[in-house]
C-alpha positions in Angstrom: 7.3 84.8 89.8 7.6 85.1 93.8 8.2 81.1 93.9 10.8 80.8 91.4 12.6 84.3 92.9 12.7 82.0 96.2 13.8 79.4 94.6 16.8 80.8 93.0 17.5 82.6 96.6 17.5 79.4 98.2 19.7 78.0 95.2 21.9 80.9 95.5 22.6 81.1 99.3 24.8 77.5 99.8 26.6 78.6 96.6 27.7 81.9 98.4 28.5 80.2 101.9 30.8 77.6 100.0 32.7 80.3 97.9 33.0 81.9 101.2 34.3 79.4 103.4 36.8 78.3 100.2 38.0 81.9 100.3 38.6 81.7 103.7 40.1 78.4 104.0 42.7 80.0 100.9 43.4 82.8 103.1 44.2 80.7 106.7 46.4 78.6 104.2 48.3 81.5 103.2 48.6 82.6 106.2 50.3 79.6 107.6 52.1 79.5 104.6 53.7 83.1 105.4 54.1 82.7 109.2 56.0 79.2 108.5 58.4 81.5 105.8 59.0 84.0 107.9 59.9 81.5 111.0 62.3 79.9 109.0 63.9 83.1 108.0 63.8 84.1 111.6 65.4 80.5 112.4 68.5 81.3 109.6 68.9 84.8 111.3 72.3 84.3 113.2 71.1 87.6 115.2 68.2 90.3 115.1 70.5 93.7 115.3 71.8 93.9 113.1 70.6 90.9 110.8 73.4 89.4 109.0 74.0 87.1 106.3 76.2 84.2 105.2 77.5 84.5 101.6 78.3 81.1 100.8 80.7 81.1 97.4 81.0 77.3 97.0 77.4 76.7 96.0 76.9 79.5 93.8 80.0 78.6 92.1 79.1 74.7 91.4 75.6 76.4 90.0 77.1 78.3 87.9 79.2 75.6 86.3 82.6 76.4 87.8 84.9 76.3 90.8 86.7 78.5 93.2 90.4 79.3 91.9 93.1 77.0 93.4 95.5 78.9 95.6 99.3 79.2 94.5 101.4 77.0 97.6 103.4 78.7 100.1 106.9 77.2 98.3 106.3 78.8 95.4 105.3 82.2 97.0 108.4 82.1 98.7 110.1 81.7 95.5 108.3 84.2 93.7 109.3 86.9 97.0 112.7 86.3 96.4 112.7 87.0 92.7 110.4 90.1 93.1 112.8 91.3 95.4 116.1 90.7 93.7 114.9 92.5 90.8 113.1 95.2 92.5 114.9 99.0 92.4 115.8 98.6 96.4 119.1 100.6 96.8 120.2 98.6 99.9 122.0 95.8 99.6 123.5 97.1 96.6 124.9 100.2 97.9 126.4 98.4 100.8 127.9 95.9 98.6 129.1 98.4 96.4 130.9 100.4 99.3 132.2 97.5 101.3 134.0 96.2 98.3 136.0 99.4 98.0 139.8 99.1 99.3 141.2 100.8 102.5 137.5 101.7 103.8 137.5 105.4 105.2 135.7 106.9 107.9 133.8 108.3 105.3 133.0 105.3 103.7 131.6 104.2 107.0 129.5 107.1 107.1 128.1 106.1 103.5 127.1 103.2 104.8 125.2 104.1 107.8 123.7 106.7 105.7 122.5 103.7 103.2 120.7 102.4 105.8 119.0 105.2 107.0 117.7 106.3 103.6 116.4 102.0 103.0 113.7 102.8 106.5 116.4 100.4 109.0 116.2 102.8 111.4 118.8 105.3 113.0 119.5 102.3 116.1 119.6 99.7 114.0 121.6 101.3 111.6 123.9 102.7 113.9 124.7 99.2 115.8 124.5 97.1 112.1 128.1 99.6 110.9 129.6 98.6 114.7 129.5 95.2 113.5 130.6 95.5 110.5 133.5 97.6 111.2 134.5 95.4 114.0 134.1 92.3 111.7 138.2 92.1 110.7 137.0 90.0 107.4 135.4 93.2 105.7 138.7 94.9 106.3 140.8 94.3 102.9 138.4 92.0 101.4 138.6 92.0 97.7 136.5 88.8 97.5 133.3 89.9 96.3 131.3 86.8 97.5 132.9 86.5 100.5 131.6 90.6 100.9 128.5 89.2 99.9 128.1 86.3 102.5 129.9 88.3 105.4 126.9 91.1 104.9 124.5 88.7 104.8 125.3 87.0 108.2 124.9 90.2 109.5 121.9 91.3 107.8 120.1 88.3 109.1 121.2 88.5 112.6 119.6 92.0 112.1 116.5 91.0 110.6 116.1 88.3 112.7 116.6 84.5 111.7 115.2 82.8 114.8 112.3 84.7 115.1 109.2 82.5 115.4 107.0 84.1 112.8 104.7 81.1 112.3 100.5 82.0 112.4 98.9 80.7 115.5 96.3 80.0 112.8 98.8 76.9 111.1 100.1 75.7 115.0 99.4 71.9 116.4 98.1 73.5 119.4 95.2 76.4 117.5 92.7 76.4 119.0 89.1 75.8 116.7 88.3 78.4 114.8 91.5 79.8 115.5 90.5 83.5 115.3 92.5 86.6 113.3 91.6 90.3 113.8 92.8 92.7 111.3 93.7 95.7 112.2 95.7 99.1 110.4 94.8 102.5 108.9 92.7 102.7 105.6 94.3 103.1 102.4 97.0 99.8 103.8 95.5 97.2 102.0 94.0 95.6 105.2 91.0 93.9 103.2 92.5 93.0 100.4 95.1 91.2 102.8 92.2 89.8 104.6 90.8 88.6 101.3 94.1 86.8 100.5 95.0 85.7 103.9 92.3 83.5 103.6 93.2 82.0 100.2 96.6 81.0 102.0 95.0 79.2 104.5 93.0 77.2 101.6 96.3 76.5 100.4 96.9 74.8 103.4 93.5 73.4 103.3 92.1 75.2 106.3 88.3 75.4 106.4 87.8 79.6 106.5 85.2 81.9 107.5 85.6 86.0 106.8 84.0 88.2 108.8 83.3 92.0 107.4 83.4 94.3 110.1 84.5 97.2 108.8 80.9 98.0 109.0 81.7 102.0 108.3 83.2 102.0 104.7 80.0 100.8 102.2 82.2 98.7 99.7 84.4 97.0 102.2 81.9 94.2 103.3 81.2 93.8 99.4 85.2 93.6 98.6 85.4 90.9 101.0 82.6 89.1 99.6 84.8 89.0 96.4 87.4 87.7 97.7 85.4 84.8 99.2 84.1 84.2 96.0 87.4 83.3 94.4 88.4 81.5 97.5 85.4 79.3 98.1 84.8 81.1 101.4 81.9 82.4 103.2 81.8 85.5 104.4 79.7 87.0 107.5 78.4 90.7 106.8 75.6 92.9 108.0 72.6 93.8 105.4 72.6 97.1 106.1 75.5 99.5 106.0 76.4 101.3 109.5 75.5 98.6 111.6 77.5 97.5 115.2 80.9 95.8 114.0 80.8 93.9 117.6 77.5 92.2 116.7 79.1 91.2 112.7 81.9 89.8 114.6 79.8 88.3 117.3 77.7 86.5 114.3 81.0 86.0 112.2 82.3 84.1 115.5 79.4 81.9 115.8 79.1 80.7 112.2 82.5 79.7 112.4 81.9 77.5 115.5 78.3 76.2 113.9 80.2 75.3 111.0 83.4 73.4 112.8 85.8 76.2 111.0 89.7 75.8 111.0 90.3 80.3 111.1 88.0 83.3 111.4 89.5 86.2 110.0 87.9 89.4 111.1 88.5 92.6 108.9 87.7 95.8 110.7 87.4 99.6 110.0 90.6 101.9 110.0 89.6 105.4 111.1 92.7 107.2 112.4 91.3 110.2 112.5 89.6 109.7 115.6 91.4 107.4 117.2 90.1 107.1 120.4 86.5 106.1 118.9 88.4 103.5 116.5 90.2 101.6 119.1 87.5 102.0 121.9 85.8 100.1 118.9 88.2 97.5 118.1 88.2 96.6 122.1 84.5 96.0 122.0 85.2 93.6 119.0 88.0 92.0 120.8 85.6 91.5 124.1 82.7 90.8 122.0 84.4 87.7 119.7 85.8 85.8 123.3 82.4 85.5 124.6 82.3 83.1 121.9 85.4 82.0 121.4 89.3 83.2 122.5 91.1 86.0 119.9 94.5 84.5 119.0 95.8 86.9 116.4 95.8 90.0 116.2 97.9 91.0 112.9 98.3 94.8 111.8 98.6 95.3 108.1 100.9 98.4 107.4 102.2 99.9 104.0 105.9 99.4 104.1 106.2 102.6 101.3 104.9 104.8 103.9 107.6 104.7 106.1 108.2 106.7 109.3 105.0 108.1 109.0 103.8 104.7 109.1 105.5 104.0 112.3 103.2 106.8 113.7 100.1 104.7 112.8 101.4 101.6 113.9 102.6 102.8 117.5 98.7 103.9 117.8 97.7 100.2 117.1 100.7 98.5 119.1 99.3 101.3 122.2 96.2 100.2 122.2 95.4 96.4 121.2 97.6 93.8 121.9 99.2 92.8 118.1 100.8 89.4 117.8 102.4 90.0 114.0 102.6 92.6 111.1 101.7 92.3 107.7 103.5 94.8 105.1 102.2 95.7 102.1 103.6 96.9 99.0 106.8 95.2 100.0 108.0 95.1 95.9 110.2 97.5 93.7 108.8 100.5 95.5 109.4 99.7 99.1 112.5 100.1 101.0 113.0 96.8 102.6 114.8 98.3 106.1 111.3 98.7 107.1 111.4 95.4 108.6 114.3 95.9 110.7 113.0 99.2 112.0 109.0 97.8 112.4 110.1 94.7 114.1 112.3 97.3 116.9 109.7 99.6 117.3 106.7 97.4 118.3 108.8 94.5 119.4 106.6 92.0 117.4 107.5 90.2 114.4 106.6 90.5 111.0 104.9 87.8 109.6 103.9 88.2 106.4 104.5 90.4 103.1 102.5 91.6 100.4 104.5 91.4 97.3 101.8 93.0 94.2 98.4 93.5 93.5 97.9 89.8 92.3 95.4 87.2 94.9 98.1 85.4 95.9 100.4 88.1 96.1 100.8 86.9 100.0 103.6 85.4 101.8 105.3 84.5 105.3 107.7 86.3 105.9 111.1 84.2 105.3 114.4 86.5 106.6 116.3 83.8 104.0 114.7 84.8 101.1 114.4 88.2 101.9 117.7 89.1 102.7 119.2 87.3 99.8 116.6 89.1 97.7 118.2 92.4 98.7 121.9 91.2 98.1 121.1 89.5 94.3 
């Protein structure tokens, strides 16, 4: 009994040591296999804090069997503005054509007038010095002509507005630099990711290569809303996986992807807080410093609701104080604006606007084009 216990001791033992060292072996292979995972995440980590990620919309829409939507062309977006605007409920051009036509014009006429353009958002300057010139312009004097009426107030509405005013994107210019880089700026509740959003699908309409960063670190579903957008674009957007994290490092990350990846524009969408304002813009300065490390800020475009009116001139003086904008954006610029709000945004921060939002729809985005515009507020 002793000998064949030994026996099947000895048997037993180099069974054990083999199981052993194969369990080990399994467990060193594992490991590798982790530590090789986890350096290759490591490696696709554009930066530790915070950690970010690169949604990238063009290969999970070929998966799924379908493409990006094709952007509407700037030609027809410009057709569609003047339409919208011609049939919108804006009192201006009407009312002034309605008055000018009148025989023998009064003082009180004149009076009507000016007051027409102070209700439309022009402004109480450009109001003022718009009725000078008409009244000194002999031709409205008498006129029974209603075209001519027309095309006399037009002139003047233009020269107003601004018909020489270069109101091309640095983004779309021989000389942009690559990425070309836009920071979005304005209050909440504008519409400043949603223009973001569709910013970028007119730059695929131009075909641009785009990346969108989502900076606006502080409101949960506004990295997620951009994300959207890129989907139907076929854009990528940069965003933080975690909510609160430093805009400055998004950006930061958002400015080297687009570099890495040889981008035509960056468009950078950041947070809005007014109601600390010194914190917000201290903010948007670090973002600013923090994206020309990497590469230089070109544009720097403040999206503003045109219903909102003088109270929106508030906000937008806040902005124009304290980073340097290049353009506006206005929003909402359909039946329920009032389109003197160009006139008077344009005088009050001395920039041009650039661009109009014209409906809810993702291409619902245009330049600006004084043509169009004005003769959408005299049809």
């Amino acid at each position: 009994m002793n000998a064949k216990r030994k026996q099947a001791q000895s048997t037993n033992q180099p069974q054990s040591a083999a199981q052993s060292e194969s369990v080990e072996q399994s467990q060193a292979l594992s490991a590798d296999t982790s530590q090789q995972q986890q350096q290759t995440q490591q490696a696709q980590q554009p930066q530790k804090q915070p950690q970010t990620q690169s949604t990238q919309p063009n290969a999970a829409a070929t998966e799924h069997g379908s493409q990006p939507q094709e952007p509407e062309s700037i030609a027809s977006r410009l057709t569609r503005l003047k339409a919208k605007l011609g049939s919108s409920a804006n009192p201006l051009g009407k009312a002034l054509f309605n008055i000018l036509t009148q025989d023998n014009l009064s003082e009180e006429d004149w009076e009507d007038v000016e007051d027409t353009l102070l209700l439309a958002d022009v402004g109480a300057e450009a109001s003022e010095q718009l009725v000078e010139e008409l009244r000194r312009d002999a031709r409205i004097h008498g006129e029974r002509d209603p075209q001519a009426v027309r095309d006399m107030l037009k002139e003047r509405l233009l020269d107003i507005v601004g018909r020489d005013t270069d109101r091309s994107l640095v983004a779309l210019r021989e000389d942009a630099g690559q990425p070309s880089v836009i920071i979005m700026v304005g209050v909440n509740g504008t519409g400043k990711t949603t223009t973001a959003g569709k910013l970028a699908r007119l730059f695929v309409a131009q075909h641009k290569q785009v990346v969108l960063g989502a900076a606006d670190t502080f409101r949960a579903a506004a990295a997620d809303q951009l994300v959207t957008w890129g989907e139907r674009s076929g854009v990528p957007v940069v965003r933080s996986e975690k909510d609160g994290a430093d805009p400055a490092s998004v950006a930061f990350d958002a400015a080297r992807t687009a570099q890495e990846s040889h981008a035509d524009v960056l468009i950078i969408d950041t947070a809005g807080r007014l109601q600390n304002k010194a914190n917000l813009m201290d903010e948007l300065g670090k973002i600013r410093r923090v994206v020309e490390k990497t590469t230089p800020v070109e544009e720097v475009l403040l999206v503003l609701d045109a219903t909102t009116g003088q109270n929106g001139m508030m906000q937008a003086k806040v902005f124009a104080e304290a980073i340097g904008i290049t353009g506006v954006v206005l929003t909402k610029l359909d039946g329920s604006a009032k389109g003197g709000i160009v006139v008077n945004v344009q005088r009050e921060l001395g920039v041009p606007v650039k661009l109009v939002g014209l409906g809810e729809g993702p291409d619902d985005l245009a330049p600006f084009d004084p043509q169009s515009f004005v003769e959408g507020m005299l049809a």
